[in-house]
C-alpha positions as CSV (number, residue, x, y, z in Angstrom):
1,X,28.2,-5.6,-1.2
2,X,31.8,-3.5,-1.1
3,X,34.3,-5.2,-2.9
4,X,36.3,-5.2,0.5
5,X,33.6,-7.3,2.8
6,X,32.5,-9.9,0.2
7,X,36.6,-10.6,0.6
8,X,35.9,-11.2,4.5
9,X,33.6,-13.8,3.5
10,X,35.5,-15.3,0.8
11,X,38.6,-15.6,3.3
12,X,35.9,-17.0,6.0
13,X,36.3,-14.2,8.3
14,X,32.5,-13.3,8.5
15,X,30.0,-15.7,7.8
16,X,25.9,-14.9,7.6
17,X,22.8,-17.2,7.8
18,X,19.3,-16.6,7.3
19,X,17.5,-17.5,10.8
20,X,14.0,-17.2,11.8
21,X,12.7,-14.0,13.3
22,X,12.6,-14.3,17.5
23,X,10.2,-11.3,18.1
24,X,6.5,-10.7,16.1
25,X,7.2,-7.4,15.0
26,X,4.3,-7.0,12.9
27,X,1.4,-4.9,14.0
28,X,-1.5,-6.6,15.7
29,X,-5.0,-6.5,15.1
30,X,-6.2,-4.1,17.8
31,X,-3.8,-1.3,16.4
32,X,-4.4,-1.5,12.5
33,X,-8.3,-1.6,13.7
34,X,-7.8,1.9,15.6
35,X,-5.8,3.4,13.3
36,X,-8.3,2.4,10.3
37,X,-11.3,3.8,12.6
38,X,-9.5,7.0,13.7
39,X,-6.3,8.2,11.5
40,X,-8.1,8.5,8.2
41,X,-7.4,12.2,7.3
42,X,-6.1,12.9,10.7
43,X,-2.5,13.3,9.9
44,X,-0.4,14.5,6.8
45,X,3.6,14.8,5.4
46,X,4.9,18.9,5.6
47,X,8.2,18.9,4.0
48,X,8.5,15.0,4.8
49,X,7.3,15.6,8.6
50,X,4.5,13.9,10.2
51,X,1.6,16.9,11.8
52,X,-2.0,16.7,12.5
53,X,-3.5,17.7,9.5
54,X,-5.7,20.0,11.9
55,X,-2.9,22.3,13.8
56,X,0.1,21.6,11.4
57,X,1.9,20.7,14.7
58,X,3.9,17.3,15.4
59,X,1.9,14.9,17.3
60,X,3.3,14.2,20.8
61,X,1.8,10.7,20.5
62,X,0.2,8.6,17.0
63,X,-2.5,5.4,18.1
64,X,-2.7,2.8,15.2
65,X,-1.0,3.9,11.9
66,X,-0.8,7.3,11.0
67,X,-1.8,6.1,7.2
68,X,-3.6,3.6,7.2
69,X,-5.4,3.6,4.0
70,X,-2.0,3.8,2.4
71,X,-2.3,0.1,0.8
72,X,-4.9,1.3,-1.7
73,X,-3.0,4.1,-3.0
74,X,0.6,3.5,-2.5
75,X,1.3,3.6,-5.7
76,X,-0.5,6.5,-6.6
77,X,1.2,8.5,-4.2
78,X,4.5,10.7,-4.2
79,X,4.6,10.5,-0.5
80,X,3.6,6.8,0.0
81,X,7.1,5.7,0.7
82,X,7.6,8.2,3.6
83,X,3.9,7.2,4.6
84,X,4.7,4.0,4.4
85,X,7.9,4.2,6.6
86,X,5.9,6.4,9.2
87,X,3.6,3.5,9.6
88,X,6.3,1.5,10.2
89,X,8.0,3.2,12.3
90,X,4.9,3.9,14.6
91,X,4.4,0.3,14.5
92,X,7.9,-0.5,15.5
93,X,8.4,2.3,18.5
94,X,5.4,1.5,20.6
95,X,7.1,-1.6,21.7
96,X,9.3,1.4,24.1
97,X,12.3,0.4,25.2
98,X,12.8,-3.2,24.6
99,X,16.4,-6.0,24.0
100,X,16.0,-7.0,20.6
101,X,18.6,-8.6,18.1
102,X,20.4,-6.1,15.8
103,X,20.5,-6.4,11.8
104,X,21.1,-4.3,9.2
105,X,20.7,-4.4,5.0
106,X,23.4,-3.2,2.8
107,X,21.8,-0.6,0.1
108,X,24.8,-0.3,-1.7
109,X,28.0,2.1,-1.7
110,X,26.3,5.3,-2.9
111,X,23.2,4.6,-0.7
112,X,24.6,3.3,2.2
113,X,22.8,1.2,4.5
């Protein structure tokens, strides 16, 4: 944490709690099950971009995770971590539009947040 907020909380200006999550955020059963019966091999990273591996073209729409067989190979993989945050991201935008609370993690100086 900057040098210059941690002094905020030391002076009681700011002040943080963990709370419980309000919202589910996590992917139900229906839409890992699609994306494990239709996504294997169906889309790829070019230059850290998500395409159908058929046309090379951005998808206009992704069902179920775009990777879904990424838990067996993360590790393995120079591209799991982008995978891994398309999933998530997939995951996260098909809610649409929605009023949600706001957070956000601290990385650090050089990495920002």
């Amino acid at each position: 944490m900057p040098d210059t907020i941690l002094q905020w909380f030391k002076k009681g200006w700011w002040e943080a709690s963990v709370q419980d999550m309000k919202y589910d955020l996590s992917p139900d059963k229906n839409w890992l099950e699609y994306g494990r019966k239709n996504n294997v091999g169906k889309y790829k990273l070019v230059e850290e971009n998500l395409v159908d591996a058929k046309t090379g073209e951005p998808p206009l729409w992704v069902n179920g995770e775009p990777f879904p067989l990424l838990d067996d190979n993360i590790a393995n993989d120079p591209d799991g971590a982008t995978k891994l945050m398309y999933n998530r991201f997939c995951t996260f935008q098909r809610g649409g539009t929605f009023t949600a609370w706001f957070s956000y993690e601290w990385i650090g100086l050089e990495g920002g947040f």
